[in-house]
Each structure stands twice: as C-alpha cells, then as structure tokens.
C-alpha positions as CSV (number, residue, x, y, z in Angstrom):
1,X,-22.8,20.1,-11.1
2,X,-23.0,17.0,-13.1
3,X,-20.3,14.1,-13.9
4,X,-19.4,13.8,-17.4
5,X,-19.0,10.2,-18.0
6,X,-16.1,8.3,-19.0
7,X,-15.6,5.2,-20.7
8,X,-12.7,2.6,-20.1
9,X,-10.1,4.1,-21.4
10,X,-10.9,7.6,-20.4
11,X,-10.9,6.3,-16.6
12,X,-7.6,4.1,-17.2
13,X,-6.3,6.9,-18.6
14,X,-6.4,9.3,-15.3
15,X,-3.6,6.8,-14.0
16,X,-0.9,8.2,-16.6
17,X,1.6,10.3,-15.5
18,X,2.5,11.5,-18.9
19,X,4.4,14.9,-18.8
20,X,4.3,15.3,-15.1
21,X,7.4,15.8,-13.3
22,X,7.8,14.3,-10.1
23,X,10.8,14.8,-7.3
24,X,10.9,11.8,-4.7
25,X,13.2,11.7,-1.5
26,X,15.3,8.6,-0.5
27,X,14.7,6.6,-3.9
28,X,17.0,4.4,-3.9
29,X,15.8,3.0,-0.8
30,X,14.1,-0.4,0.2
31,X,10.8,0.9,-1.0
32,X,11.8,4.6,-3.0
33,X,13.3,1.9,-5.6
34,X,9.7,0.4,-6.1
35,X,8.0,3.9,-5.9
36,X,10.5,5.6,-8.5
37,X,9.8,2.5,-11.3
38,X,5.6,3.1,-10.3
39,X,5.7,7.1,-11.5
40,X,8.1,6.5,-14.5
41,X,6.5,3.4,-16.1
42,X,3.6,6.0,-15.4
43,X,5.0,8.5,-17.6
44,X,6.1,10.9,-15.5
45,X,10.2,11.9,-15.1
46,X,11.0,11.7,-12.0
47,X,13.9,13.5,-9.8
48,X,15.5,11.1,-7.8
49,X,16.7,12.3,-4.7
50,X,19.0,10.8,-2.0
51,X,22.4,11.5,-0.4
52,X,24.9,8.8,-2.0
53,X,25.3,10.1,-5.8
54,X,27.0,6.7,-6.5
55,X,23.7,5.1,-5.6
56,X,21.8,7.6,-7.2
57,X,24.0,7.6,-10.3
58,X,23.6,3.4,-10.9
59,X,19.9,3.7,-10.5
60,X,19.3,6.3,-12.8
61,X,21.2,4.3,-15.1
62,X,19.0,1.4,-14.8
63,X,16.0,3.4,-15.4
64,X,17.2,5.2,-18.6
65,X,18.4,2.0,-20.0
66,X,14.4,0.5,-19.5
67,X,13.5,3.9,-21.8
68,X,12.8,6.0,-19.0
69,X,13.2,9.7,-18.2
70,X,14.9,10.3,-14.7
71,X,17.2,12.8,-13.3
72,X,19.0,13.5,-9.9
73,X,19.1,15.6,-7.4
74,X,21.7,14.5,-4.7
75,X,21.4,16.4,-1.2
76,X,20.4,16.2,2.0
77,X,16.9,16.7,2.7
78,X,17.3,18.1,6.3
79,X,19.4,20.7,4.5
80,X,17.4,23.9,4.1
81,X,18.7,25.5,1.7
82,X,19.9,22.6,-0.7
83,X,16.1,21.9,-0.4
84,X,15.6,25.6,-1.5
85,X,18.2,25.3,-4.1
86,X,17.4,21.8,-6.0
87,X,13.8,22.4,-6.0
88,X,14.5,25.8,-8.0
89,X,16.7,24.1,-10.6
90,X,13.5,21.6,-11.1
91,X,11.2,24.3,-11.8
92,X,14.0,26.1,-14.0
93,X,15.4,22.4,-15.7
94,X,12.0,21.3,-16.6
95,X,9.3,24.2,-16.0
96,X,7.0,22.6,-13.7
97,X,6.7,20.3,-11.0
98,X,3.7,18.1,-10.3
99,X,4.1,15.7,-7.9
100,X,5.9,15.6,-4.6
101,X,6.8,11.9,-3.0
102,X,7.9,12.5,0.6
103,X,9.3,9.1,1.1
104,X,12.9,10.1,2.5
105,X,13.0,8.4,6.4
106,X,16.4,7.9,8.9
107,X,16.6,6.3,12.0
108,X,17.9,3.3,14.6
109,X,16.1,0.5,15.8
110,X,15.6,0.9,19.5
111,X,13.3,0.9,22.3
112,X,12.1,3.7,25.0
113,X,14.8,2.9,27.1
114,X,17.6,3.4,24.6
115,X,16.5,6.3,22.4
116,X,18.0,9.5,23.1
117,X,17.1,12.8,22.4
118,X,19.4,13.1,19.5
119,X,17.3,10.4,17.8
120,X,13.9,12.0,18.6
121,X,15.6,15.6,16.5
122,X,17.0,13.5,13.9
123,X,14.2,11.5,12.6
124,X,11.9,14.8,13.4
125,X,14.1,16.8,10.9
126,X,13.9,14.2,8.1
127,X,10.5,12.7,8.1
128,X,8.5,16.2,9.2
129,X,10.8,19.0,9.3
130,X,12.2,18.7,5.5
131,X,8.4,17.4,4.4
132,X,7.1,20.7,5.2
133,X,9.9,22.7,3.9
134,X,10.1,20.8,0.4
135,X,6.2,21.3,0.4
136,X,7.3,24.9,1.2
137,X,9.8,25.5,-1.1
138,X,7.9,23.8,-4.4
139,X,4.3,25.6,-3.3
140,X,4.9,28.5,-6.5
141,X,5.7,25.3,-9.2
142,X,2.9,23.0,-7.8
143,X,0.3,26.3,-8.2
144,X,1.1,26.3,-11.6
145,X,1.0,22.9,-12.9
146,X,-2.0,22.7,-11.0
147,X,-3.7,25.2,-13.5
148,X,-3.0,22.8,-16.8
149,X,-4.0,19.6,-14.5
150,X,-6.4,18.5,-11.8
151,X,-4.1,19.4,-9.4
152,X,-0.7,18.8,-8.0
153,X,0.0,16.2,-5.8
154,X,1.8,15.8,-2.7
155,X,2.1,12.3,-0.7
156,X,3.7,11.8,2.1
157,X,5.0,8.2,3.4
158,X,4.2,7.9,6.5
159,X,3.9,4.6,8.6
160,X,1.7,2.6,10.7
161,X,3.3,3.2,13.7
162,X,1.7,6.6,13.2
163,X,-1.2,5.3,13.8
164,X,-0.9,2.3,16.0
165,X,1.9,1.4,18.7
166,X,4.1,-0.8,18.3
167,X,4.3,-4.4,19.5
168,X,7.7,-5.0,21.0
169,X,7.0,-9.0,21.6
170,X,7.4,-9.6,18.0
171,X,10.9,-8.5,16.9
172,X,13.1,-10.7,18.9
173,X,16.5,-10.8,17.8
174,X,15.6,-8.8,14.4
175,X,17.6,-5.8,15.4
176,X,13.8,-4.1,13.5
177,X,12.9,-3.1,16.9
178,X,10.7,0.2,16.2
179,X,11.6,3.3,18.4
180,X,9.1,5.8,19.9
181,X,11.0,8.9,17.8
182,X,9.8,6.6,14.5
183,X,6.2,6.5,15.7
184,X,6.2,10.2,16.9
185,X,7.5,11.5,13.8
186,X,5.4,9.3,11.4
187,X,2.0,10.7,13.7
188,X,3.5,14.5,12.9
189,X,3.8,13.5,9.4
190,X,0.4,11.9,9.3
191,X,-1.2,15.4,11.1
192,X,1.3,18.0,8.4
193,X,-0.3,16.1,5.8
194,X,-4.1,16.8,7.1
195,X,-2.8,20.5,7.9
196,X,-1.4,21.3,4.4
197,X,-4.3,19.2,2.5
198,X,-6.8,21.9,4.4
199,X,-4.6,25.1,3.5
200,X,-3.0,24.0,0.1
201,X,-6.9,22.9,-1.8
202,X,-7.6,26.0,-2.6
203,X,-4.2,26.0,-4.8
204,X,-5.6,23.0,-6.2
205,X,-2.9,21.0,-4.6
206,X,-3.7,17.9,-2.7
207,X,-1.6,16.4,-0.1
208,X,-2.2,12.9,1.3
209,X,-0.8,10.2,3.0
210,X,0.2,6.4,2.3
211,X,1.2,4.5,5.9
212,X,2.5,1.3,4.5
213,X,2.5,-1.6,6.9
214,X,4.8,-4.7,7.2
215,X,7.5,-4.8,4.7
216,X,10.3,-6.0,5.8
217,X,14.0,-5.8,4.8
218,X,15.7,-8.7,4.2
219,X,18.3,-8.1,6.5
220,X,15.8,-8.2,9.3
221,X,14.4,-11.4,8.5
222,X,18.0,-12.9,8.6
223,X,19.0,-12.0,11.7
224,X,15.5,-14.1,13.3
225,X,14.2,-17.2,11.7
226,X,11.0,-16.5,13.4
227,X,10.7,-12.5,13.0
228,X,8.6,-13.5,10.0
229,X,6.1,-15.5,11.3
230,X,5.1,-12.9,14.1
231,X,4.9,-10.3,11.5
232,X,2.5,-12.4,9.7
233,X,0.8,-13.5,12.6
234,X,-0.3,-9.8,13.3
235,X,-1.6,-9.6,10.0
236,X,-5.4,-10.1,8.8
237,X,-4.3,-10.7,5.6
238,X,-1.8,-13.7,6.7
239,X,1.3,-12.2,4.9
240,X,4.0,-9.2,4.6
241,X,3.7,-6.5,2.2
242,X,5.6,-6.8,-1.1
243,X,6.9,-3.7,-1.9
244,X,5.7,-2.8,-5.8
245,X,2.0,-3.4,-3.9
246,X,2.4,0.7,-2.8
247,X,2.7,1.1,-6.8
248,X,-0.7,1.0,-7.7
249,X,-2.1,3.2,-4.3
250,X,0.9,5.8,-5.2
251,X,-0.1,6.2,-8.7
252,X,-3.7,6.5,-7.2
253,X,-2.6,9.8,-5.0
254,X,0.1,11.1,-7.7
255,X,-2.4,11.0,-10.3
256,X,-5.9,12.8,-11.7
257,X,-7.4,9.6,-10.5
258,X,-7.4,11.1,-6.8
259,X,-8.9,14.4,-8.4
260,X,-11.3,14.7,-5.4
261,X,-9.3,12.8,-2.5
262,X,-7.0,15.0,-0.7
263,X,-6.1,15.0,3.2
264,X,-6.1,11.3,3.8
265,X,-4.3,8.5,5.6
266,X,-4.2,5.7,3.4
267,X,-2.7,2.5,4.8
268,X,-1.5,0.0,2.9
269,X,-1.1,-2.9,5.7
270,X,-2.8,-5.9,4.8
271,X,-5.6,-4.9,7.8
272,X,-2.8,-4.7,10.7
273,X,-4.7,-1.0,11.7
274,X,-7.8,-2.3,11.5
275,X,-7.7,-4.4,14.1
C-alpha cells in the first residue's frame, strides 16, 4: 500500500487534538497540571479527573479563563463503579471519547524494609488495577471514535523504575526514597499496556506508554541541598526533567501523529535507562 504524502502543514497538523475528547486521572498533580494544558492548547476538551473537587474546581477555572474547554469528573479511580459511572456520563455529555491519559499514581516514599503489604495493594489498585478498568469501562466509546479518526488512544504513565531499579544512594535526606510497590506496579503498568496494545489494535485503539524519568517535586529538593546533584549526576543528559517536556511526547501518543505506534514504552529520562 503506498504513502500519500503530506506537506508541512498536513504533518503539523496530525498533532491537533481538535474535537477529541480526552479524560486524564490525577490532573491536578505535579505533572497531570502540565499534561492537561499539552491536550487542551491541542484542541481537545479534556475531563479532568482527581479526588479533591476544590483542586479540580480552581484548575478548571484557570483553563477556561485561557479559552479552553475542560470539564470534571471528581472520583476515586480505585472505585469501580464511579469509574463505570463517570466514564458513561462522558460518552453521554459529549458523544465520544478519544483519548485516555492514565496518569493517576499514590504512594509513600519508603524502602524494602519499611513497605508493607498494604502499600504493595494500594499503589497496585491505582496505577494497574483502575488503568485496566477505565480502559475497560471506555472500550465501547474508544471503538467508536476510532471509526471517524485514526484511532483512539490510550497512554499510560508509567515510570522508570519500571524499567530500571532504583538507586537508593542518591536520595539522602529527600524523604523521595522510591519503594519496591512503586517499581512493581509501574513494571505491571508497563506489561498492561503491551497486553491491551496487542488485543485492543484490531479496534483501532492504541495503547502505549510514556516512563518519565527525573522530575522532581520541589519539596524533595528542599528537604536535601544535595538530592539534586545526585539526580543529575545519574543523568546522560546532565539535568532533571522539566515537566511541560512530556507535552510534546504526549501529544505524540494522544494524537494521529502515532497512527502506526502502539504498544510501546517510551521513556522520557534524559538517557537515565539507557545506561
């Protein structure tokens, strides 16, 4: 089958979003902010979910005030039938559904020696357990925007401690320390997305992965003076990750510019996997 081919503004314009709808989990967090501003300066509306409606409420704000289109869906994504429920009201609020941003993630710092079971079930249920049943519950709306697009698209924010272990000599007195549940569940999230890529591209629906690297919360770099430095050292690139640099590789995924891409692991790290 041949390529037609497309000048400039054809290929630019694979990147827009316009008239998608797009729901994304814990977007008012330190990197969902920077995601959610990505797919509506895209074009798309985007349903911003998380579990403090006050939160949710003032961002929303902010983005309609910059022009954009934004609603909220305020639940608790390890809640199976408010998954069920809110995903429903998308299809029957706006008629379609087009993009799926697993980015909700909950956890404690820790260590092997301190994480208890409790912590291994919790961040389970909310980084793979509710990213399979959202994928789940908005499979009939992603089918059919997928027949008036290239496809639907589903990425999942995973981690690089699903790749990689962690290196426990660099966090100090950060209080960042990165548990074995965070890694675990970020691997099973990396694997669910290869899974439902393989069973879902028939449907036209893609599913991949983004596994940022180092970017750090503020807080964390507060609590050690030299908690930066490590990080940095550990990096090819020299530096931490700012966080509108996922923008450009999640409009990438979320978009028609991915039309052919589905079931991988892209890391965004500045080279610390590649090592």
């Amino acid at each position: 089958m041949s390529i037609q081919r497309l000048d400039d503004a054809d290929v630019m314009h694979q990147f827009r979003l316009d008239g998608r709808v797009a729901f994304l989990s814990g977007a008012t967090g330190h990197l969902g902010r920077f995601m959610a501003k990505a797919l509506v300066e895209a074009g798309a509306h985007v349903v911003l979910n998380g579990r403090r409606k006050d939160v949710l409420k003032t961002f929303a704000a902010e983005l309609k005030k910059s022009g954009h289109h934004v609603s909220t869906a305020c639940f608790d994504v390890t809640d199976e039938d408010a998954v069920v429920r809110n995903i429903s009201l998308i299809g029957k609020k706006h008629g379609r559904l087009d993009i799926i941003v697993n980015n909700a993630s909950q956890g404690r710092p820790g260590t092997i020696e301190n994480t208890t079971r409790a912590d291994f079930e919790q961040v389970f249920r909310v980084n793979v357990v509710a990213a399979g049943q959202i994928i789940q519950a908005a499979m009939p709306l992603l089918r059919e925007s997928a027949k008036s697009t290239a496809g639907s698209s589903v990425v999942n924010i995973a981690s690089m401690y699903g790749s990689v272990s962690s290196d426990s000599s660099i966090y100090g007195s950060s209080g960042a320390h990165n548990p074995p549940s965070y890694s675990a569940a970020k691997g099973g999230l990396i694997q669910l997305t290869r899974y439902a890529a393989c069973h879902l591209a028939a449907d036209r629906i893609r599913v991949n992965c983004i596994s940022p690297g180092p970017f750090p919360a503020q807080r964390y770099l507060q609590n050690d003076p030299g908690f930066h430095d490590r990080l940095k050292a550990k990096v090819p690139m020299g530096r931490t990750g700012e966080p509108q640099e996922l923008s450009g590789p999640l409009l990438f995924l979320a978009s028609d510019a991915s039309s052919y891409v589905t079931g991988i692991n892209l890391a965004v790290d500045g080279g610390w996997t590649a090592w």
